[in-house]
N, C-alpha and C positions, 0 to 999 in steps of 0.2 A: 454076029455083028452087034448085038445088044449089049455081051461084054466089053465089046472095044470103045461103044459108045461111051459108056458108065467109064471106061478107063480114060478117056478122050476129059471128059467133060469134067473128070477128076482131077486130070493135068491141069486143064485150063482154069479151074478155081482155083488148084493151089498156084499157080503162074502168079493170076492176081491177085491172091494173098501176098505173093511173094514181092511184087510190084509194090502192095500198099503199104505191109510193114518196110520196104527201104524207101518209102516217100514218108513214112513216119519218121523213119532213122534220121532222114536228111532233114525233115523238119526239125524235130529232136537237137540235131547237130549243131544247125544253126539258131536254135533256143540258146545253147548254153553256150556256142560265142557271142552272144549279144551280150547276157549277161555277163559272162567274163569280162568283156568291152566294156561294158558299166561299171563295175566293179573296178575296175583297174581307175578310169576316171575319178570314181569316185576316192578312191583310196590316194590317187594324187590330188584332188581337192583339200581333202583332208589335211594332209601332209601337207599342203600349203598353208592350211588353216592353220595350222596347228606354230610353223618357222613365224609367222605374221603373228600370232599371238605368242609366240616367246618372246620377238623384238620390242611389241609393245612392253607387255611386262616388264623386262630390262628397263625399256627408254622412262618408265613410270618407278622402276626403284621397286617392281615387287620380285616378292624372292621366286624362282624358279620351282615347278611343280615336278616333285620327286613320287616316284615308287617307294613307300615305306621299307620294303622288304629287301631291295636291291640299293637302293639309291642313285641309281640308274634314271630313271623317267619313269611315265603311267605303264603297267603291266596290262598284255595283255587279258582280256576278259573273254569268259569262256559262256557260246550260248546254251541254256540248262537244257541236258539231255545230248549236250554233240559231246561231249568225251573232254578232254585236257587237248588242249591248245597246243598246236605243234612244235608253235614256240615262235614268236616275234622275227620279221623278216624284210629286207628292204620293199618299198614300193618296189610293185612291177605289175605286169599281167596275171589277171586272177588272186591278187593279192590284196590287204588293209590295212594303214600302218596300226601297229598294232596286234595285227590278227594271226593265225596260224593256217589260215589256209593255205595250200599247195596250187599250184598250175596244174588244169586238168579236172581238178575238184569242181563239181558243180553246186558247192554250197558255200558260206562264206563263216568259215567256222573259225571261232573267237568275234566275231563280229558284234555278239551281243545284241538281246533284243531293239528295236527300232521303237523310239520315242511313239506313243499313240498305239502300240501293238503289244498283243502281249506274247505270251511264248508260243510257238509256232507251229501249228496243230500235226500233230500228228510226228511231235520230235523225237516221240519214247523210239522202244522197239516194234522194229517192222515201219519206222516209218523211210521213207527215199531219201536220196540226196541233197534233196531241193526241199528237203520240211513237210513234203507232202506225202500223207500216205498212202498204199495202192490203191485203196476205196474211195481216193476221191479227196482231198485236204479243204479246208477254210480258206489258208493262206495261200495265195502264188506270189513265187520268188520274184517275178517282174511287179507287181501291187506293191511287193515289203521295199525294192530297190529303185521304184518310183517316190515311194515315200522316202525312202533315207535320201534322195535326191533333191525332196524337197526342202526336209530339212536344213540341208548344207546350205541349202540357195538363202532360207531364214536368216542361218547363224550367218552368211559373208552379209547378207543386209545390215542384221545389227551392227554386225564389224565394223562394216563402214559409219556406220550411224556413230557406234560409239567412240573410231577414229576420230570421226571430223567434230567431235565434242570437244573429244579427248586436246586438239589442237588450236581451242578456243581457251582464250582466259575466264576464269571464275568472274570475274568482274567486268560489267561492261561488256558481253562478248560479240555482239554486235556492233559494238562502235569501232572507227579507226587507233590505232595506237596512237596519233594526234590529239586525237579528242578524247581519250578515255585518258591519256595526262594530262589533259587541259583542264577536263571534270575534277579528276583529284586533287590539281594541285588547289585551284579554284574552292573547291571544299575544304580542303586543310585550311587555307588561307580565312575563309569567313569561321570556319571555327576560331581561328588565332583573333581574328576582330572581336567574337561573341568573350572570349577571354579579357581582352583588350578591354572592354567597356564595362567588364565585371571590376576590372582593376583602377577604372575610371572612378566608377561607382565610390569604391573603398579608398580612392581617393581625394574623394568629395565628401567622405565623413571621419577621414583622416587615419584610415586602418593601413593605405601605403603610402608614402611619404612622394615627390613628385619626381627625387634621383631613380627610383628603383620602378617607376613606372615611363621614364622617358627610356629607360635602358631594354625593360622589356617590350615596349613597343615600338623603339627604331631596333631594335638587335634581336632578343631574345623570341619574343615570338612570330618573326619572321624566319626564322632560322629552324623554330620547334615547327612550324608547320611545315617546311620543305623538305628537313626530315622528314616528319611523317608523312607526306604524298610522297617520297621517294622510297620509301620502305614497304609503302602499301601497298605499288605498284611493282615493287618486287617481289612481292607474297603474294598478290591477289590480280595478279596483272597478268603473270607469265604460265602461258600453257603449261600442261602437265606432258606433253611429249613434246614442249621446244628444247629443242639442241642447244640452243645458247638463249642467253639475258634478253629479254626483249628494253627496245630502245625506254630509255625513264624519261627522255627530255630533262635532263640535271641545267640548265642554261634558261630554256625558257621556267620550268618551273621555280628558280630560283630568282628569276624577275616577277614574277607572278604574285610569288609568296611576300619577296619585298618591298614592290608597288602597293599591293590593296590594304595591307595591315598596316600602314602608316598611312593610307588615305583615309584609313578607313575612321584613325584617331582623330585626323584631321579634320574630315567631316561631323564626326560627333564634336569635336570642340567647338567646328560654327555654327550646330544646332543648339549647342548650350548657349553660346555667344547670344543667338535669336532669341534663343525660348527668355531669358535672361533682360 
């Protein structure tokens, strides 16, 4: 009986060995579809990231980011110690755009180190699927695909950040397009006076004659100053990703310009009148 025992209780240990390596398995299993799951997310983030900054680009007039080699787009990038990249492949499951991984593969090869991390211990030989080695690694694939998770969350913040910059005018970007043409024109316009009274000036010691100063102060520099608020507001006015001209106000700014630069004459005439 002491044989059968020793054989009995042999079975029975290896049963539950055999139980715990396939709750390993099954653990295991469902390790690397999560990450597959993540990965896939993420590689369609990506790819999102990536159509959303081509349009900007375009909508901004910058030229298009080529692959030197091919002139194709970016080339895939190969992480040091996983081998040559399978070769660039649509988004899908288990895939990066980009990358060369396969479906089934529990590593994400061509992926390239992750921003903050360096190369991924244990990538030479003898190391596993997953970057880590049998003895035990530094890096876990879920820590490196938490991190690249994070980052993408980064880059859409800045995105958006640098979006809703990007769709504000240089000048003024907080004010209404009412008001940031009423500012300019209003500025040209007392410029045109500050001019106006210089010629005033040179014609009180006889340097412009009073034809060629009533011409530019009912005509000429009302007219040089609406150009120039209407120019300005076309250069310094209009977003860098608007689809069309944003409004100049050409009507109101042209009574604007018209009104003050001849009141403006007017008024200095009856303070000379006074001072006088």
């Amino acid at each position: 009986m002491t044989g059968y025992d020793e054989y009995a209780a042999a079975v029975r240990q290896l049963s539950a060995r055999i139980r715990e390596g396939e709750r390993g398995a099954a653990a295991e299993a469902e390790r690397r579809r999560t990450l597959h799951t993540g990965v896939s997310r993420l590689g369609q983030r990506l790819a999102a990231q990536e159509q959303r900054l081509a349009q900007l680009g375009a909508a901004a007039g910058l030229p298009p980011v080529t692959d030197p080699a091919s002139g194709t787009g970016p080339g895939p990038v190969v992480t040091p110690g996983a081998g040559p990249a399978v070769g660039a492949g649509p988004v899908g499951p288990g895939s990066v755009p980009g990358s060369g991984s396969v479906p089934g593969s529990d590593s994400v090869a061509g992926a390239g180190p992750v921003a903050g991390f360096g190369p991924v211990a244990g990538a030479g030989p003898g190391a596993g699927h997953d970057g880590v080695d049998g003895s035990g690694g530094d890096v876990d694939p879920v820590v490196v695909l938490a991190e690249a998770g994070r980052l993408v969350d980064e880059a859409d913040r800045l995105g958006q950040q640098a979006e809703a910059l990007a769709q504000q005018p240089a000048l003024l970007p907080t004010w209404s397009p009412t008001a940031r043409a009423v500012a300019v024109y209003v500025g040209c316009a007392a410029i045109g006076a500050l001019v106006m009274l210089v010629l005033v000036v040179a014609n009180g010691i006889g340097v412009v004659n009073g034809v060629t100063l009533g011409a530019l102060t009912c005509a000429g520099l009302p007219l040089i100053s609406f150009v120039a608020g209407w120019l300005i507001l076309g250069r310094w006015g209009r977003p860098a990703l608007a689809s069309t001209d944003p409004p100049r106000y050409a009507p109101l700014g042209f009574v604007i310009c018209v009104l003050l630069v001849p009141l403006a004459y007017c008024v200095t005439l009856l303070l000379f009148r006074l001072v006088r």
